[in-house]
KEGU-304513 format. One record per residue (C-alpha): z, x, y; residue in one letter. Coordinates in nm, 4 decimals, always signed. Layout:
N
+----------+----------+----------+---+
|       zz |       xx |       yy | r |
+----------+----------+----------+---+
|        Z |        X |        Y | a |
...
+----------+----------+----------+---+
//
This chain:
279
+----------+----------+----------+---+
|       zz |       xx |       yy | r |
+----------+----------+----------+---+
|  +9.8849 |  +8.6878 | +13.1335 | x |
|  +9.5777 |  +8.5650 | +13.2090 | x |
|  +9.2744 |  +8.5097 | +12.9198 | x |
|  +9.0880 |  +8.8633 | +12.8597 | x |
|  +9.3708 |  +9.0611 | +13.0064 | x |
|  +9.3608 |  +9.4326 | +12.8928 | x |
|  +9.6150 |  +9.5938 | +12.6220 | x |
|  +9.6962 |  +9.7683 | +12.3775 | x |
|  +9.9024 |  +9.8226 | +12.0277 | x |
| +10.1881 | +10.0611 | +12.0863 | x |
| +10.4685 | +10.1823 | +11.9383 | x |
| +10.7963 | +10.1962 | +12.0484 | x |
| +10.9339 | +10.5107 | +11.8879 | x |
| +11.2905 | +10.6136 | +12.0195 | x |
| +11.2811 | +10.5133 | +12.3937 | x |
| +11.1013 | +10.1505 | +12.4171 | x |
| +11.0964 | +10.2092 | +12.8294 | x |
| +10.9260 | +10.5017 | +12.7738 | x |
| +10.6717 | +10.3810 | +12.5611 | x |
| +10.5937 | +10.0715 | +12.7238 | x |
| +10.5277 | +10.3116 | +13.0870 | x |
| +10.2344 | +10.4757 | +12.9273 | x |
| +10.1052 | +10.1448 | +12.8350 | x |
| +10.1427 | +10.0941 | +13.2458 | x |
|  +9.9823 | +10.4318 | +13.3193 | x |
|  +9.7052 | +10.3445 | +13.1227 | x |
|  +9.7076 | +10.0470 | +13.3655 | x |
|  +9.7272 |  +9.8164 | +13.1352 | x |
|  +9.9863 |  +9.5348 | +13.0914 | x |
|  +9.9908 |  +9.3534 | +12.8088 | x |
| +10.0449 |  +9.5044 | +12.4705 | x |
| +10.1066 |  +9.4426 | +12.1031 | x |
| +10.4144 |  +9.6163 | +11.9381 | x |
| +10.4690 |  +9.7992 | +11.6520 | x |
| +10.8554 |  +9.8204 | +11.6528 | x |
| +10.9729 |  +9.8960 | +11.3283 | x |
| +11.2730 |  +9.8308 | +11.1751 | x |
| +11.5005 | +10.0385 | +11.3854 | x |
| +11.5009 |  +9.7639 | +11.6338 | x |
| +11.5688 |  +9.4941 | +11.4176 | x |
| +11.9617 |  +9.5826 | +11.4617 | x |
| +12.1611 |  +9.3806 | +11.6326 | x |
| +12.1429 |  +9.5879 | +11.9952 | x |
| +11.7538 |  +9.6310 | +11.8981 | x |
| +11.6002 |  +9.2714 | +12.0729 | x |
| +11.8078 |  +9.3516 | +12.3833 | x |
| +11.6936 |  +9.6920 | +12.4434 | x |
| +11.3211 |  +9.5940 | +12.3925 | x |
| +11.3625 |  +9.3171 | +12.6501 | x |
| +11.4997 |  +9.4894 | +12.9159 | x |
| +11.2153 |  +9.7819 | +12.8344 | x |
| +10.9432 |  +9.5303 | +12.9138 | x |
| +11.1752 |  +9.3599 | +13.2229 | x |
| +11.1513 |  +9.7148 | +13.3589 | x |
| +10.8068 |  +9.7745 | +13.3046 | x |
| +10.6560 |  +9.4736 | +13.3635 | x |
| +10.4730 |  +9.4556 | +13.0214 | x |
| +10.3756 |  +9.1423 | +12.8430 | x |
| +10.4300 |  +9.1513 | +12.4639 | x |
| +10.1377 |  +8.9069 | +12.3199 | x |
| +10.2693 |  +9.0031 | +11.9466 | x |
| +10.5218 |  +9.2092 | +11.6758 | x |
| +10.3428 |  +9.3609 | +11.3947 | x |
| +10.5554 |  +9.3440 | +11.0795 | x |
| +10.4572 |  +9.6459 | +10.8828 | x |
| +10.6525 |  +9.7196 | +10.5526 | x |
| +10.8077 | +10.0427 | +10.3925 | x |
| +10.5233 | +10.1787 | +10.1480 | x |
| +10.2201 | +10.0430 | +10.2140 | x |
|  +9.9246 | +10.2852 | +10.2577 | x |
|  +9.5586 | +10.2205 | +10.3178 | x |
|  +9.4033 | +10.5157 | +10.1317 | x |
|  +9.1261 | +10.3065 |  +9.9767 | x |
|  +9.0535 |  +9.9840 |  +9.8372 | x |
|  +9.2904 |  +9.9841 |  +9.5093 | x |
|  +9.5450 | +10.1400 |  +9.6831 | x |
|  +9.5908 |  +9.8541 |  +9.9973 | x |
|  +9.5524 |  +9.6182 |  +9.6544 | x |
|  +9.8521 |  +9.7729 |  +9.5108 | x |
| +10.0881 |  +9.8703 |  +9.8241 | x |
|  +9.9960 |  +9.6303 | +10.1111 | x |
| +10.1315 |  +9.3136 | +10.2108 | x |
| +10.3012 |  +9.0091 | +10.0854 | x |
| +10.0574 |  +9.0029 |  +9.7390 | x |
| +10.2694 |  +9.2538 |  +9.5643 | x |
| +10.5171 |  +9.0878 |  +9.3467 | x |
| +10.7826 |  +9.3819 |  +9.2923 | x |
| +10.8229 |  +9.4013 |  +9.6754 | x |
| +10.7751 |  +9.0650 |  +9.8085 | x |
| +11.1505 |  +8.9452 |  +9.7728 | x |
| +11.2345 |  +9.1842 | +10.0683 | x |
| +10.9107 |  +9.1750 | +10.2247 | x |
| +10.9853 |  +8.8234 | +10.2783 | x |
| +11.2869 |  +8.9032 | +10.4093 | x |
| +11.1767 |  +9.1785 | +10.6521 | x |
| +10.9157 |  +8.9134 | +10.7800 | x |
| +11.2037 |  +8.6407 | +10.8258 | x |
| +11.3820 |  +8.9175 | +11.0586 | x |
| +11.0994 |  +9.0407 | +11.2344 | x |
| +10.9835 |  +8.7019 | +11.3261 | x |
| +11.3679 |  +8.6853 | +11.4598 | x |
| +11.3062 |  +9.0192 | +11.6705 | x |
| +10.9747 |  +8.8469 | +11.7809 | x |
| +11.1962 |  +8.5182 | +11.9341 | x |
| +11.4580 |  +8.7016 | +12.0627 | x |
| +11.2104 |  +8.9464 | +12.3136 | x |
| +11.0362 |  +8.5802 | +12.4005 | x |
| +10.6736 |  +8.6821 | +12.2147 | x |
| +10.5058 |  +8.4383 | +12.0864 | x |
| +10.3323 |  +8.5634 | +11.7683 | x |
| +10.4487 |  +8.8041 | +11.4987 | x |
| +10.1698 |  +8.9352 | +11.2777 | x |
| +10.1200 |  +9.0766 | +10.8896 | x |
|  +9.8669 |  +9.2234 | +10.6774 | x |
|  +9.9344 |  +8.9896 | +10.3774 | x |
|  +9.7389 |  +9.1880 | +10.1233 | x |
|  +9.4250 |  +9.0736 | +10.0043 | x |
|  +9.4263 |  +8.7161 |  +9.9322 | x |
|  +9.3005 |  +8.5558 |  +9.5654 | x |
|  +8.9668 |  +8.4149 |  +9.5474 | x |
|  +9.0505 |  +8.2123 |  +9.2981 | x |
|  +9.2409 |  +7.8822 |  +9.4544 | x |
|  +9.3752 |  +7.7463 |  +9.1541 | x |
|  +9.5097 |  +8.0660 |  +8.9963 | x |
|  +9.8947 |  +8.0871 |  +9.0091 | x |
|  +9.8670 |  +8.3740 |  +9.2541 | x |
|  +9.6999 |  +8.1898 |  +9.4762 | x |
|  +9.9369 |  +7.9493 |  +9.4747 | x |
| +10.2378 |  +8.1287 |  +9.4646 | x |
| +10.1108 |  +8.3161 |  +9.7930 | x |
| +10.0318 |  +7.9552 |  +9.9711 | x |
| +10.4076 |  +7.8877 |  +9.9069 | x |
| +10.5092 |  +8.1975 | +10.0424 | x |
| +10.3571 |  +8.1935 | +10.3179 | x |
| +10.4405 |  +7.7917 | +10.4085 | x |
| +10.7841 |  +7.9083 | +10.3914 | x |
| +10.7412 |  +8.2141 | +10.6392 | x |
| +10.5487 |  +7.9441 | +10.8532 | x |
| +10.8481 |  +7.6944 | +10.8342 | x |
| +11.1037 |  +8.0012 | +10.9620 | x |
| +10.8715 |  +8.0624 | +11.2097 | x |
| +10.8133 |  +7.7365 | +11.3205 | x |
| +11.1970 |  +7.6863 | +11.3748 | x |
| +11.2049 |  +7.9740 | +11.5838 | x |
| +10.9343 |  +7.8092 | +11.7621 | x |
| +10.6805 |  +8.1295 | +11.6666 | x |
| +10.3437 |  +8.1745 | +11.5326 | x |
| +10.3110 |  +8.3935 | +11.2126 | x |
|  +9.9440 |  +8.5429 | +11.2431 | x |
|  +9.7104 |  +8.6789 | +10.9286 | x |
|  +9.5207 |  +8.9589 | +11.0558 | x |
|  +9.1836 |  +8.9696 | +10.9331 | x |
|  +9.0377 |  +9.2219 | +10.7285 | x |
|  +9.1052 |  +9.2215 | +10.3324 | x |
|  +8.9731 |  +8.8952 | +10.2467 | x |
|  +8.6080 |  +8.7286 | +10.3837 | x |
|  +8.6619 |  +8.5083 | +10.6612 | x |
|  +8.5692 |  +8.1919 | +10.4100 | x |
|  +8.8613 |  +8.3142 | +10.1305 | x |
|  +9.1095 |  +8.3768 | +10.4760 | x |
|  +8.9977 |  +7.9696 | +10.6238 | x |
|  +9.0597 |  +7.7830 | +10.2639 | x |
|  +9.3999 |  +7.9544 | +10.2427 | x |
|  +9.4807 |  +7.8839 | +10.6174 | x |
|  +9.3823 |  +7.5037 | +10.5085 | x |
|  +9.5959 |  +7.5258 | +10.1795 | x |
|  +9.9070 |  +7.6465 | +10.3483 | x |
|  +9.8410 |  +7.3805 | +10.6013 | x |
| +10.1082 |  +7.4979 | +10.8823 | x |
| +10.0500 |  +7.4424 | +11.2443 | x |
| +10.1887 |  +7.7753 | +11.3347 | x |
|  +9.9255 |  +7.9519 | +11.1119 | x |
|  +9.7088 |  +8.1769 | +11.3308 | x |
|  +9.4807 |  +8.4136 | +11.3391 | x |
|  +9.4973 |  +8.7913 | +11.4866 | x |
|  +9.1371 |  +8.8900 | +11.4315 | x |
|  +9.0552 |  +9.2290 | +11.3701 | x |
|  +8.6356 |  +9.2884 | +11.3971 | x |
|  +8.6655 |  +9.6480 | +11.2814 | x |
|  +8.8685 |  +9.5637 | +10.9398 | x |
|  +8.6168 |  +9.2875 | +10.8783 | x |
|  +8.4005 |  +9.6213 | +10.8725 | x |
|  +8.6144 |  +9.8504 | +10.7205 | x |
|  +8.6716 |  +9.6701 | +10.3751 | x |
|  +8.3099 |  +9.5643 | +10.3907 | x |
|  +8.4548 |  +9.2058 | +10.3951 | x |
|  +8.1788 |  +9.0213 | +10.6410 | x |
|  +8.0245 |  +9.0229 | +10.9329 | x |
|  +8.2213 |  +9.0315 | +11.2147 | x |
|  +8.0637 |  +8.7987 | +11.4755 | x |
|  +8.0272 |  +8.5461 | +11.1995 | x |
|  +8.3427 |  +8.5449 | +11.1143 | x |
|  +8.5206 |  +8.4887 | +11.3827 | x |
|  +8.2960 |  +8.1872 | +11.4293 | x |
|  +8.4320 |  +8.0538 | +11.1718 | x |
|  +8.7934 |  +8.1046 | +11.2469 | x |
|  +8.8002 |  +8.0523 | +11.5900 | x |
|  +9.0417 |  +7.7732 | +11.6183 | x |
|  +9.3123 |  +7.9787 | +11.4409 | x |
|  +9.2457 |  +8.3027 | +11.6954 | x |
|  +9.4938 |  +8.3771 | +11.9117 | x |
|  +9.5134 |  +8.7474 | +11.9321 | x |
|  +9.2240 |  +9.0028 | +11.9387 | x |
|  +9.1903 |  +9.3494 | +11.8364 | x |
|  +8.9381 |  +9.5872 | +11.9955 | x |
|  +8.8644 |  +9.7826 | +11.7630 | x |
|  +8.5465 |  +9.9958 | +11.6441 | x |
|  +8.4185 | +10.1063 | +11.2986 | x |
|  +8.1432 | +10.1376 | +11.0410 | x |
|  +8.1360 |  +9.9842 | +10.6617 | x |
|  +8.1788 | +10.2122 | +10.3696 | x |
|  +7.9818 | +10.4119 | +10.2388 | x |
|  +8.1183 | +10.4589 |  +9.8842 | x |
|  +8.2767 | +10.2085 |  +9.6451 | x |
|  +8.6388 | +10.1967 |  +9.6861 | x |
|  +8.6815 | +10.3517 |  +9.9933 | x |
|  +8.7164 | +10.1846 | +10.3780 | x |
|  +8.5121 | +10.1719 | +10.6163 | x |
|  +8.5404 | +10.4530 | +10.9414 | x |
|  +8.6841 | +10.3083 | +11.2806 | x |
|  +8.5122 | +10.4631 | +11.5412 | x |
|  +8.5975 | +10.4600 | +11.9334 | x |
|  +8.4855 | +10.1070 | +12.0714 | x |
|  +8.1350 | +10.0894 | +12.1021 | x |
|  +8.0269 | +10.3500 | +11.8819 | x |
|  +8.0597 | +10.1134 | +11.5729 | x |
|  +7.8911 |  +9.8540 | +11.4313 | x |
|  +8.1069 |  +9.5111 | +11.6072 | x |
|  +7.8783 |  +9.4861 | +11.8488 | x |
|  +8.1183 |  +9.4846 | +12.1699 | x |
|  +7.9431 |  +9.2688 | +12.4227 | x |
|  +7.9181 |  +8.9767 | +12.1399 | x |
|  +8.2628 |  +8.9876 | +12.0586 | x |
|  +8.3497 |  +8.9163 | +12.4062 | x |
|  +8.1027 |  +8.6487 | +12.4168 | x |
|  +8.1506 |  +8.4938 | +12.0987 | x |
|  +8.5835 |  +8.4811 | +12.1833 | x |
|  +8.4739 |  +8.3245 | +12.5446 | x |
|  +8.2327 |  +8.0682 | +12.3584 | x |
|  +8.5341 |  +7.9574 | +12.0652 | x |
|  +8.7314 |  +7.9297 | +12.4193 | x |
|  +9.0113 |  +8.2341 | +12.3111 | x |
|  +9.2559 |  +8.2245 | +12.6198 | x |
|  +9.4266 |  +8.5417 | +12.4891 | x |
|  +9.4806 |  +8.9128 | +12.5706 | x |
|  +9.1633 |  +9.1846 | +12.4338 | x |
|  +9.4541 |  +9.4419 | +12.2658 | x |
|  +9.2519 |  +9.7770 | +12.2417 | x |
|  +9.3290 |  +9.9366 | +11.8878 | x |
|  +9.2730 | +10.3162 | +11.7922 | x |
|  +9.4343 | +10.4517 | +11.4870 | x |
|  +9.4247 | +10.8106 | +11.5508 | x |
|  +9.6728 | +11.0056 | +11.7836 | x |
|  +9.7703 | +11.2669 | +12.0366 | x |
|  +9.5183 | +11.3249 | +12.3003 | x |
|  +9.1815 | +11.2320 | +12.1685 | x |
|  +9.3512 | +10.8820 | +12.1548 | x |
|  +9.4124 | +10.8407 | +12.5427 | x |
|  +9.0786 | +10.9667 | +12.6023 | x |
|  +8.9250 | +10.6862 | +12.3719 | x |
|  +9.1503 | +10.4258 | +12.4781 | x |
|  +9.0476 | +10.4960 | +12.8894 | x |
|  +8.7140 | +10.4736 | +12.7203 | x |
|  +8.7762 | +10.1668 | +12.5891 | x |
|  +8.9259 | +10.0107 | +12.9058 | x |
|  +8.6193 | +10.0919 | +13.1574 | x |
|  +8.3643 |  +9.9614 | +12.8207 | x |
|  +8.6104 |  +9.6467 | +12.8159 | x |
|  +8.5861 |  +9.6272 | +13.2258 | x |
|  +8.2389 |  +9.6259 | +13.2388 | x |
|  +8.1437 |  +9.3989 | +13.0184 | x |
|  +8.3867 |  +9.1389 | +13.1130 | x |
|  +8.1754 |  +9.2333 | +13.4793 | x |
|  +7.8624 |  +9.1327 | +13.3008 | x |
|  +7.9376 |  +8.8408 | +13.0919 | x |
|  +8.1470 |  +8.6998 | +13.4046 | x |
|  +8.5053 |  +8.6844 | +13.2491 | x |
|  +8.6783 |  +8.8636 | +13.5129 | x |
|  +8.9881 |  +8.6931 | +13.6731 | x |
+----------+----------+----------+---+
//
């Protein structure tokens, strides 16, 4: 892979070679992966390899999503999303600790979480307990030789750096998100990612506009019809020096997807033309 390749986020549903040749027809090579836990079996890691062997695609990271989160609005991601909920976290933890397995076993380097939004408050027990969780997440990680990646979104970029700090692991990254930044009307996008540009090594490109009404997220949008601001994203990542992939992101389905995502990849082309950062 070379830095500012094009991808994309992609399931793998029941036939991983099948899903990883539309990433190819999109032409398009690299690509994030939402695997689930069906592949988390013991014959699971194999299959997936020898699905990207075939297809020549690179996986840059594993998403670890977990059985009943939703993202409805605001209270609900509070109450259902992540690592921050205490009745689920024992086998969240768990399912994190296996999917960072998957994640060594295909040879990717990162796997990534929504964590649920982070405490503002440092010194309440929370907090705290969530640094500790995640420092031991890091430390399985780290013996697999992975990264485990935050992605942005819940939390302000200033709440997301002091915890990064406070759980003070190596192997703590950063998959930035612009569009959630957006979405839960946590920041400004360009700003933030600014400010946690030495953590970055994955990037979403992904669209969307703040919300409108209290409670309630934000609207993605097809790239370049939000509010990111497309051109400085891909200046501000070449100016923190991000080396990664661009991993196009659109969370709706069927055709209207393809069309948006094809969008996406001539937008992406061009301004990589214009700001120089073609290979």
């Amino acid at each position: 892979m070379k830095p500012f390749d094009l991808g994309v986020i992609t399931g793998l549903g029941d036939a991983p070679a099948e899903s990883l040749k539309r990433v190819r027809e999109l032409g398009l090579h690299t690509a994030q992966l939402f695997p689930g836990e069906k592949y988390l079996s013991a014959a699971g890691p194999e299959q997936v390899k020898k699905a990207l062997a075939e297809t020549g695609v690179e996986a840059t990271c594993v998403f670890c999503g977990f059985p009943g989160e939703r993202y409805d609005d605001i209270p609900t991601v509070r109450r259902t999303v992540g690592l921050v909920p205490r009745d689920t976290r024992v086998a969240r933890v768990q399912l994190t600790r296996a999917f960072i397995d998957f994640t060594a076993e295909i040879a990717c380097p990162n796997t990534a979480a929504h964590i649920g939004f982070i405490p503002e408050d440092s010194t309440a027990a929370d907090y705290r307990d969530l640094v500790k969780v995640v420092q031991e997440i890091c430390d399985h990680a780290a013996r697999a030789g992975r990264n485990f990646c935050l992605e942005t979104g819940q939390e302000t970029a200033d709440v997301l750096l002091r915890f990064i700090e406070d759980v003070a692991r190596p192997n703590l990254k950063v998959n930035f998100d612009p569009a959630n930044m957006l979405l839960y009307g946590s920041g400004e996008p360009i700003a933030a990612l600014k400010l946690l540009g030495q953590y970055v090594v994955g990037a979403h490109c992904k669209d969307g506009k703040r919300p409108t009404e209290q409670d309630k997220l934000g609207h993605e949008m097809p790239l370049g019809q939000g509010d990111v601001g497309i051109e400085r994203f891909l200046a501000t990542l070449n100016q923190i020096g991000y080396k990664g992939a661009l991993t196009i992101e659109r969370e709706i389905s069927g055709d209207q997807q393809r069309k948006d995502i094809l969008a996406a990849i001539a937008l992406l082309e061009s301004v990589k033309e214009k700001l120089g950062l073609k290979s």
